[in-house]
C-alpha positions in Angstrom: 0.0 0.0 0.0 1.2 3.6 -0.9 2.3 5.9 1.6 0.2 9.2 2.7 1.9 12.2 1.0 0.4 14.1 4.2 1.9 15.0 7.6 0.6 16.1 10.7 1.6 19.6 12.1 0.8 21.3 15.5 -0.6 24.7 14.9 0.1 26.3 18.0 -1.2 29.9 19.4 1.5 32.7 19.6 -1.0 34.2 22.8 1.2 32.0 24.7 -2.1 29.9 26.2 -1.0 26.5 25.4 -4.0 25.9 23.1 -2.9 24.0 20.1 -5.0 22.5 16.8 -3.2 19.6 14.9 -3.7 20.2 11.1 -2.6 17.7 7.8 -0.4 19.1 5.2 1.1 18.3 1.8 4.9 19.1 2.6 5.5 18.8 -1.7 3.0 21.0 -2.5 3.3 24.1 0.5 7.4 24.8 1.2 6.4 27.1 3.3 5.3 26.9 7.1 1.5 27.7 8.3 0.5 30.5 10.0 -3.2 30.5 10.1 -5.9 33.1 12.1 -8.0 30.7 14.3 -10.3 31.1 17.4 -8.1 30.8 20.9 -10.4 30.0 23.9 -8.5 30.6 26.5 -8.0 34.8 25.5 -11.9 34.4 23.7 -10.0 35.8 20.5 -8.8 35.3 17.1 -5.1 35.3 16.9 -2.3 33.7 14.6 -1.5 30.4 15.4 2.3 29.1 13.9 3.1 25.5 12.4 5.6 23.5 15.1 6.1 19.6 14.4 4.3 17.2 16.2 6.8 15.5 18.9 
């Protein structure tokens, strides 16, 4: 069976709350690294959240 071309990735809030979402990526298609605007609970705000690798 083929391997997945997709990898996981830890989007994680630059508020500094520890609040994380774990996105799938194409690492041929997008070079670059995420940075995606996503809801943060813990500050009840929008705010950037930056691709880290999943440990």
């Amino acid at each position: 069976m083929a391997k997945s071309n997709t990898i996981q990735v830890k989007m994680v809030s630059t508020a500094n709350t520890g609040y994380f979402y774990v996105k799938f990526r194409n690492p041929k298609s997008m070079n670059e690294k995420l940075e995606l605007k996503k809801y943060d609970p813990k500050v009840r705000k929008h705010v950037i959240f930056k691709e880290q690798k999943i440990k």
